[in-house]
Each structure stands twice: as C-alpha cells, then as structure tokens.
DODRENKOL-66254 format. One line per field, with one value per residue (C-alpha): residue number from 1; z negated, x, y. Coordinates in steps of 0.05 Angstrom, whole numbers. Layout:
! DODRENKOL-66254
i = [NUM, ...]
zz = [Z, ...]
xx = [X, ...]
yy = [Y, ...]
! end
This chain:
! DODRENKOL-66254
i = [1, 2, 3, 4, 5, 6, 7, 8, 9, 10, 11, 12, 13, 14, 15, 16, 17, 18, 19, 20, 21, 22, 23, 24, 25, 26, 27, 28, 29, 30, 31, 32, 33, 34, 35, 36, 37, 38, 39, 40, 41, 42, 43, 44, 45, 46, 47, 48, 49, 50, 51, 52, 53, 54, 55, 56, 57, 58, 59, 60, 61, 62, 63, 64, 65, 66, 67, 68, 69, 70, 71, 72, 73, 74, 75, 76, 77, 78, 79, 80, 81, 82, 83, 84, 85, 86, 87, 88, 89, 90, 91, 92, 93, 94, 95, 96, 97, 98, 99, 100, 101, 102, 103, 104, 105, 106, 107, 108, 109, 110, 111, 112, 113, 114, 115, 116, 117, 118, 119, 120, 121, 122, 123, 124, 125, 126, 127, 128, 129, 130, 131, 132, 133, 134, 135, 136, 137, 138, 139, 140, 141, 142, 143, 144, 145, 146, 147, 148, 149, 150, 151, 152, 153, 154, 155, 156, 157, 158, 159, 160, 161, 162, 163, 164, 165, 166, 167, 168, 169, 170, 171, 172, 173, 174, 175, 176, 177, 178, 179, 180, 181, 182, 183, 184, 185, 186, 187, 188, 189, 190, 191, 192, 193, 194, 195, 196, 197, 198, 199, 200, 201, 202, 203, 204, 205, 206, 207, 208, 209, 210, 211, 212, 213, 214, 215, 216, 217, 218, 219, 220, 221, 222, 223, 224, 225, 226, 227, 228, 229, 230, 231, 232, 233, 234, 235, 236, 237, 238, 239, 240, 241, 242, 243, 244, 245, 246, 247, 248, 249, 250, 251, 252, 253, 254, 255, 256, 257, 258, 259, 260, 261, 262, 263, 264, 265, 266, 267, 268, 269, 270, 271, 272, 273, 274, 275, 276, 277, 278, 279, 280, 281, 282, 283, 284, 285, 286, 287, 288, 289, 290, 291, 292, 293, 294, 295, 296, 297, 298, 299]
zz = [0, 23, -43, -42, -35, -37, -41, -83, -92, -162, -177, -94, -96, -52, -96, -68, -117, -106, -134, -179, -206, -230, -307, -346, -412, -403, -472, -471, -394, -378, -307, -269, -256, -323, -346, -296, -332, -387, -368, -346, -412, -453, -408, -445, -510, -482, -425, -472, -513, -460, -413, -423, -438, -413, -401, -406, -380, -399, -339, -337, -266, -275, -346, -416, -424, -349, -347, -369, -355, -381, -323, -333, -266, -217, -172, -103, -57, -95, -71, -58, -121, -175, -210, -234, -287, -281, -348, -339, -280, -287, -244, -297, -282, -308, -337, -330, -293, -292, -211, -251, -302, -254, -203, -259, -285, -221, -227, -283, -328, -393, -450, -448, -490, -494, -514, -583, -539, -485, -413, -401, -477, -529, -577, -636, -639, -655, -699, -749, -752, -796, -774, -819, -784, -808, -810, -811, -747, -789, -848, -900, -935, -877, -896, -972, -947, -907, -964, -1018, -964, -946, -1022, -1033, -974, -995, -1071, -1033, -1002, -928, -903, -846, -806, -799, -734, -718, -665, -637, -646, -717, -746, -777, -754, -808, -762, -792, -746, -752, -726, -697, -754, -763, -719, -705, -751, -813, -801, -798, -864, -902, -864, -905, -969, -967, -939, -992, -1056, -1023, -1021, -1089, -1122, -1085, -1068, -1050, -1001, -972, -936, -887, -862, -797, -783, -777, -801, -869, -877, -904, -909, -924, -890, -842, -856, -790, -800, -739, -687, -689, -641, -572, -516, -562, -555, -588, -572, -554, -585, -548, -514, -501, -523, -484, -537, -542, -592, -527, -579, -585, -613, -666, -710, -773, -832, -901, -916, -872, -892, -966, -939, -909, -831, -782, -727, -683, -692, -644, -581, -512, -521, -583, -571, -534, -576, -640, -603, -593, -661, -693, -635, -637, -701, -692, -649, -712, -757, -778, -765, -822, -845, -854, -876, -948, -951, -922, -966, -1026, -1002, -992, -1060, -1092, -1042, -1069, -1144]
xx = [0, 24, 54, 14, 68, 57, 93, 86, 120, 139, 182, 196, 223, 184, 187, 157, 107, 100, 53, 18, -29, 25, 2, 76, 38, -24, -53, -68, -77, -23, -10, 52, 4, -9, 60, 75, 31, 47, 112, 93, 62, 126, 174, 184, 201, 238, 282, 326, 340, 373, 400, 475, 477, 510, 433, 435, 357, 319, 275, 227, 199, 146, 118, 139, 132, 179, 248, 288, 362, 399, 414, 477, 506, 455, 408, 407, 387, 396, 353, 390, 362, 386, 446, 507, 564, 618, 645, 689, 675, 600, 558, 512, 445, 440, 368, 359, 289, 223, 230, 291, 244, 188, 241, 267, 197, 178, 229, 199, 254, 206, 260, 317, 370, 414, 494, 518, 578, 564, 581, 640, 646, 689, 669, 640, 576, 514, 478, 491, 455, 441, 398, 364, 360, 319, 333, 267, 225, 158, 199, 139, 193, 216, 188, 196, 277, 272, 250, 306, 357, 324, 321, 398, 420, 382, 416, 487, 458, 438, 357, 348, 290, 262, 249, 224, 262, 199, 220, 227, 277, 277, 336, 347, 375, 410, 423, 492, 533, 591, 640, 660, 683, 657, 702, 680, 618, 634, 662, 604, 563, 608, 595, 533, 516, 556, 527, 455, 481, 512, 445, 394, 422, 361, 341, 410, 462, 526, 542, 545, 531, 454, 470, 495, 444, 384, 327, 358, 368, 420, 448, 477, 537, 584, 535, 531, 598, 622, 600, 539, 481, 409, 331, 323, 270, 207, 227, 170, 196, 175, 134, 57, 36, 70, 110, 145, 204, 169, 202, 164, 144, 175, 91, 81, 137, 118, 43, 69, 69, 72, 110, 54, 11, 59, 53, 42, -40, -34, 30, 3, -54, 6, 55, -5, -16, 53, 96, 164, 193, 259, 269, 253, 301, 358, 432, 479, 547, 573, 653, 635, 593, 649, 702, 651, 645, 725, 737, 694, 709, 791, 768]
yy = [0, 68, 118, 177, 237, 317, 379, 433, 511, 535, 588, 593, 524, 459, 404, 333, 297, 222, 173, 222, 172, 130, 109, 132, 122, 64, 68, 149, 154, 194, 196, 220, 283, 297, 286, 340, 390, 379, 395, 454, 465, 455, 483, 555, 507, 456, 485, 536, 474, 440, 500, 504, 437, 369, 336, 265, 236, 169, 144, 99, 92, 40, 77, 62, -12, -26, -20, 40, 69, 124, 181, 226, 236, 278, 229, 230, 273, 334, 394, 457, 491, 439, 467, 414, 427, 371, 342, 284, 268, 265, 314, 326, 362, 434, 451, 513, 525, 501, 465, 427, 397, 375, 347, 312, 291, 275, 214, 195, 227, 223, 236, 299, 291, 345, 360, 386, 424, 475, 479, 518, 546, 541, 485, 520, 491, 534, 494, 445, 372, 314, 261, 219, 146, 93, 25, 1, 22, 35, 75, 105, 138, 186, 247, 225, 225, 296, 325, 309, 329, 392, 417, 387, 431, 495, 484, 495, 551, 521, 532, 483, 469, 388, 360, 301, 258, 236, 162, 143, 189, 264, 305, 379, 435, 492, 544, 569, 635, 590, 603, 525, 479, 406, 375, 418, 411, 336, 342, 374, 323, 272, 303, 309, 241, 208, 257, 229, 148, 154, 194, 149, 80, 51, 107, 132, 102, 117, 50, 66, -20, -20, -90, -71, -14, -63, -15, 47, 100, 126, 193, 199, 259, 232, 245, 312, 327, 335, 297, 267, 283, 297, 284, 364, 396, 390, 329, 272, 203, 139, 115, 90, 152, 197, 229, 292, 318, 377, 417, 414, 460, 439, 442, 388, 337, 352, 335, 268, 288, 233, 235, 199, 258, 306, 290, 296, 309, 353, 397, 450, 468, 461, 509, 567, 565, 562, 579, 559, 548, 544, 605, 645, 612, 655, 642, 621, 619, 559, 568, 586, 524, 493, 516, 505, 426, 427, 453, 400, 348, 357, 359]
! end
C-alpha cells in the first residue's frame, strides 16, 4: 500500500510529511500528525534547551513498542536549512528552529536529548545537575527522594529546580553563572551524593553498578559532564503515559506528583498556566559552595 506523503511551509522552509497517520503512541492515539503539533506546541520550550547543543535523537519509526536506535550523526538527505556542528567526527544536528524539530519529528525522532557542553564554547557549563535514578522502574519513593535532596541543597545555600526525566527518574537543576568547571561541580556532586548514602542507606546510593544498587536509589553525579548528555526539558519520552520531561514545583513533589501525569495530552494546557519554570530561575554561584564542600570534604 502506497505511504501517504505531503509537504508543508513553516518558517519559509518545505518540509515533506510522510505517513501522517502512523500510530507513534497506540494506547493514547497519537498519530505522526499529532506528534507533529504537538511539536509545534512545545517548540518555544523545548528548542532553547537543546540550541547550542550536541543533540543526540531516539527514533522509533514503527511507534513506541517497534524497534528504536539512538541518532547522533545527521540522517540523510539533509535539507538545505538543517544546521550541523561537528564534534568528533560526528555531524551532529544543530536545533535551532522550529523546521529542525518537525524534520526531525517527522522521522519519528520522539525523544531529544541534549549536551551538558556547548558547541564551540568554552566548557564551563551553565547549569549544574544531579539526577536521581531509580533502580526500581515503578519507584513510589521518587518524589519522597527529590525532596530530601532539594532541602539538603538549599541548607548549603543552592535553590534548584526538579524535573522530571519523563522516564522514571527526577533530575534537580541549579542554574549556575559559569563560575566552576565540570570537575567541581563533579566534586560537590560527590559530596553530596555520599552525605545522602551515608544519612539514608536505604534510600541513597552511588554504586554506579545498577547491580549492586538493590532498590535504592541512584544519585547519579558523573553524568553531568562533557559529551553526556540529558533528557532536555520538554522532551517527550517513548513511553505509554507519552510522557514529558516537566520541571516541577517543590509544591508538587511535596504533593506526590507523578511523572505519568505530564505528558504529551496535558503539557500544553500546563505550560499556559505556569509557563516555563525554569526560564525564571535565577543564576547562582557555585565556587563558594564549592570551596565550602572542599573545606569539609579535606576535614
């Protein structure tokens, strides 16, 4: 049977649709077309998250439950508007507009993961991360675990904003002003991982052998570092709830918020209510916290 295939202009640019009543995600409905929308929909949120950035793709061409791959070189024909950053010898796709994202939706690129490093800058990153893994993929305690890191960051001075990964995990984002490197930020990650693992046993852990973890949770400090990468705010994940990556308020995680309940159907409505909160978070400075953690790291 013939693919159904049309063309459409956005932004000035012709990008060809095909099979636009492909089913990406069965249980909710969501067709290739409606992905596409919603697309549309997030794009404000989602493109300044990964613009700049070494974009590394998931795509799923027959829907969530067919086979998947990881995309990090540019596919094949590439259209005169896409723009490229090489890294490595990897042509890596530069999102930067909204005919970039449908393109890339169009073959069936349903997660965007985005770099911690920037393209062509010097590698001070601009935010610092901690992602809270869990071992278990139904983990109750998730929110429970967000929580107790949030308030042990903000009593060393650090605010930080929750996000859910979209998958199981919670990832706490603290904007920073660039004044500490990767590897310091790797080393308060340490500290405060450990301080968690040694004050809640049962809940905490940084074995990075999922193997040796049991039930407990990951604090995941080493991934936040050049040439890794992170589900990028606003991101849908291939799962059945059509999940989204959605930063949170510390209201909601307190109140138990699951990360089923952001998703592709509901995120519009959430972001004309509440907007984009992590665009309003303020930028810290990390080095005193840094020499604060050094200090008590040595004593």
């Amino acid at each position: 049977m013939a693919s159904k295939k049309g063309t459409i202009v956005v932004d000035g640019e012709s990008i060809t649709i095909t099979n636009p009543d492909k089913l990406l995600w069965p249980e909710l409905g969501i067709t290739k077309l409606i992905y596409l929308e919603k697309l549309i929909e997030l794009s404000p949120y989602l493109i300044p998250y990964c613009s700049g950035r070494y974009l590394t793709t998931i795509r799923w061409p027959d829907g969530i439950h067919g086979q998947s791959f990881y995309q990090k070189n540019c596919p094949e024909p590439i259209p005169p508007f896409i723009q490229t950053a090489i890294q490595a010898d990897i042509r890596y796709v530069v999102l930067d507009r909204l005919p970039t994202l449908l393109w890339l939706g169009n073959l069936a690129c349903l997660e965007f993961h985005a770099s911690f490093d920037r393209i062509g800058e010097p590698v001070f990153p601009t935010e610092w991360v901690i992602d809270l893994d869990p071992s278990l993929e139904d983990e109750p305690r998730i929110m429970e675990a967000a929580v107790i890191v949030g308030d042990l960051l903000r009593s060393i001075g650090v605010e930080s904003i929750p996000k859910t990964s979209g998958a199981t995990g919670v990832q706490l984002i603290i904007p920073s002003t660039g004044d500490t490197t990767f590897d310091e930020l790797r080393t308060m990650g340490l500290f405060v991982g450990s301080y968690l693992s040694q004050t809640h046993p049962d809940l905490f852990t940084i074995e990075r052998l999922k193997a040796n973890r049991d039930d407990r949770i990951y604090v995941d400090y080493l991934q936040h570092y050049p040439g890794k990468t992170i589900a990028a705010p606003y991101t849908p994940r291939a799962r059945t709830a059509a999940s989204v990556s959605t930063p949170l308020t510390w209201d909601e995680v307190r109140n138990g918020a699951r990360i089923a309940d952001f998703n592709l159907l509901t995120i519009s409505d959430r972001l004309r209510k509440k907007g984009d909160l992590l665009a309003s978070a303020q930028r810290q400075q990390l080095k005193p916290i840094y020499d604060f953690v050094s200090q008590n790291s040595r004593s």
